[in-house]
N, C-alpha and C positions, 0 to 999 in steps of 0.2 A: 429037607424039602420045604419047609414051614419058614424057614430062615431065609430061604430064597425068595419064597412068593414077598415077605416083610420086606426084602431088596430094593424087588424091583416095585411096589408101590411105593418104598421112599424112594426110588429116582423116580419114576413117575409125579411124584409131588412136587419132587425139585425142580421138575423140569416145567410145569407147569406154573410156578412161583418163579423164577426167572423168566418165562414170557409175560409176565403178567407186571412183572417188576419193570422190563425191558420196554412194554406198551406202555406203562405211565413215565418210565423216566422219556421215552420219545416227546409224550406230549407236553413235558415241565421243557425240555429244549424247547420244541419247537414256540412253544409260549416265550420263550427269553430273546429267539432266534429275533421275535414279531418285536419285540419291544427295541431291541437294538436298533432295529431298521425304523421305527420311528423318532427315536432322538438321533 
């Protein structure tokens, strides 16, 4: 039981470390997106 709850707080962390990973890689695009459209 001890092994499970350890589980699911590491997916829990993972999954919160990929949205968090997923929101700054959006904003490193969308910063490249802006620079394109200027030159």
């Amino acid at each position: 039981m001890v092994y499970l709850a350890y589980i699911f707080l590491l997916i829990m962390v993972l999954f919160f470390a990929t949205q968090f990973i997923f929101s700054q890689f959006k904003i490193v695009i969308v910063l490249l997106l802006l620079e394109k459209k200027e030159l």
